[in-house]
N, C-alpha and C positions, 0 to 999 in steps of 0.2 A: 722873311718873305720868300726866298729862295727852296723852303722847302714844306715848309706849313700845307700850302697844297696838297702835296702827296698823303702829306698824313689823314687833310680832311675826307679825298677821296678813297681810301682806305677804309677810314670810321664808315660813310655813308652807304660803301655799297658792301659793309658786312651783312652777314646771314642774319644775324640778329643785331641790330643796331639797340644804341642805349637808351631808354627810358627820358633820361636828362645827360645832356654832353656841353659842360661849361671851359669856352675855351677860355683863360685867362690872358689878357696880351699885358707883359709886363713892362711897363714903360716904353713900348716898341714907337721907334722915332722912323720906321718903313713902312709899305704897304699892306704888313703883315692884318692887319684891323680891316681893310677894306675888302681884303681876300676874304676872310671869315666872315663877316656882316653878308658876303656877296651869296653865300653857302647857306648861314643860318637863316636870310630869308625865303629859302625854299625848304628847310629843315624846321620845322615847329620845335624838334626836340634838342637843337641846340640854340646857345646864349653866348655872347660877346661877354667881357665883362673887361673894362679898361681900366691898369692901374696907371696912379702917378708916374711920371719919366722919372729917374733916378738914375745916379755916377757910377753909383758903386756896384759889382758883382757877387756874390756869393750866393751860400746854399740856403742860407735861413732866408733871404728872399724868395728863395723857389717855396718854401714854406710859408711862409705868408701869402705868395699869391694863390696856393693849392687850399689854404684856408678858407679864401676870399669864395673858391668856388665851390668848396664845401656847403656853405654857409648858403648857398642858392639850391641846395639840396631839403630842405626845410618843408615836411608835408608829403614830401616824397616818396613812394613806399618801393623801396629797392633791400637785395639780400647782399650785394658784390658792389663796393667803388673800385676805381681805379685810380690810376697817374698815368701819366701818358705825354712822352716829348713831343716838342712837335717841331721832329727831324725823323720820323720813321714813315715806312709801309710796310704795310703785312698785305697777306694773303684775304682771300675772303669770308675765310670762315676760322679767321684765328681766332676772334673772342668766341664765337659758338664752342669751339674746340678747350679753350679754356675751361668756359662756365662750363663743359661735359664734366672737367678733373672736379669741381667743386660740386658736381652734382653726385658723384660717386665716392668722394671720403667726406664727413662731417666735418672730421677734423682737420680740412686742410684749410689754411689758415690767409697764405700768401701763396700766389701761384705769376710762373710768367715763362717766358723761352728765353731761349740766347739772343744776344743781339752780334748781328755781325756788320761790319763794312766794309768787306772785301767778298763780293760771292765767290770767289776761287779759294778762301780759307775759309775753310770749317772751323768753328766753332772748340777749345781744346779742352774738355775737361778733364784733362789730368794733372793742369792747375788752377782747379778752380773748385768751389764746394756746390756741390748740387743741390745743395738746402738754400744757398743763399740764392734770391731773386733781386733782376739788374733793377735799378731804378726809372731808368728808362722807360721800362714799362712793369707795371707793379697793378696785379690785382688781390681785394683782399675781401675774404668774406666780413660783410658789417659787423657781426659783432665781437671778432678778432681787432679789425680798427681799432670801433671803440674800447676794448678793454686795452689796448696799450697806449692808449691816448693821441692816437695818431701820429703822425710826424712831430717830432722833436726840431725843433731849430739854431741847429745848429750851425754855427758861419763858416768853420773849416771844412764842412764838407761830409759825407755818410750820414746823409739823414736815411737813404733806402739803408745802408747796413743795420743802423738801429731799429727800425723798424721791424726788420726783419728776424733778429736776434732777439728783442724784445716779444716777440711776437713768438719763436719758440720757447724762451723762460716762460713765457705760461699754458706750454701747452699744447701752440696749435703748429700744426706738419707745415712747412711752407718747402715750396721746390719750382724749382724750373725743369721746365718740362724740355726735351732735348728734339721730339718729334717736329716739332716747326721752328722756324726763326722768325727774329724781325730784323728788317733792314735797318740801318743807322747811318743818315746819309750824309752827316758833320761829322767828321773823326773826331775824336773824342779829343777835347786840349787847344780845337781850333777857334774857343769861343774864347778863352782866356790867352793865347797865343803862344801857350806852353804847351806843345805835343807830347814832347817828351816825358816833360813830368807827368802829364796823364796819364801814359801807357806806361809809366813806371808803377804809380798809384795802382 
């Protein structure tokens, strides 16, 4: 609940807002569902979708409930999904700005920016591969998805690296684009209470 907000107001007051924008609330035991229901009733083109509360943490969970909102995609006639945390803000023409990269290479496949948490550090890629796209926010042309079968579910963890690496084995350009960023407003490692292991990772 702390930061879902920012994220909703970010999506809605983009240049081009989405078609369908299904937020999934995954077991959330806070105000996180009321915030969103409060948004998607003035939003025709967003969706609540409530999973069971569950103990455990992991990444194949994040797979499963990015499924859940898949699956409410049915009938829809879209070229680009996404993923999307809901601990960021962006700008307001970042997705416009995206969908320009995917409207000028065919072959790009996966597209996104850096994500940063500190606005006084930039962004460093001179550890980091420029093909690879953060999971945090991950766009992908449809039928790049489907030909790698989407996310994988995997419980340790890299379901965006697979995707993404999967998604060049056959073919298609995937990069993060370095001209915008997005904020990231939970340090990474602060959900699971291991900082450091994260920032090791």
């Amino acid at each position: 609940e702390a930061y879902i907000e920012k994220t909703i107001r970010s999506v809605v007051s983009q240049t081009v807002v989405p078609e369908k924008w299904v937020i999934v609330s995954d077991g959330s035991t806070d105000c996180t569902d009321e915030i969103v229901r409060s948004y998607a009733d003035q939003n025709h083109w967003m969706e609540l979708v409530r999973m069971p509360e569950r103990k455990e943490r992991h990444f194949a969970a994040k797979v499963r409930a990015f499924n859940v909102g898949y699956g409410k995609l049915e009938g829809i006639r879209y070229e680009i999904i996404g993923n999307l945390d809901a601990d960021l803000s962006f700008e307001s023409d970042y997705i416009e700005f995206l969908l320009g990269k995917f409207s000028k290479d065919p072959k790009l496949g996966v597209a996104g920016t850096p994500f940063i948490e500190d606005a006084s550090k930039p962004y460093d890629y001179r550890f980091s591969n420029i093909e690879h796209v953060s999971g945090a926010c991950q766009l992908f042309r449809k039928e790049c998805f489907e030909g790698i079968g989407g996310y994988m579910p995997i419980r340790g963890g890299g379901i965006d690296w697979v995707a993404v690496t999967t998604a060049r084995m056959k073919g298609w350009k995937t990069r993060t684009f370095t001209e915008k960023t997005i904020f990231h407003h939970r340090p990474m490692g602060t959900g699971t209470g291991n900082v450091l292991m994260a920032r090791f990772k």
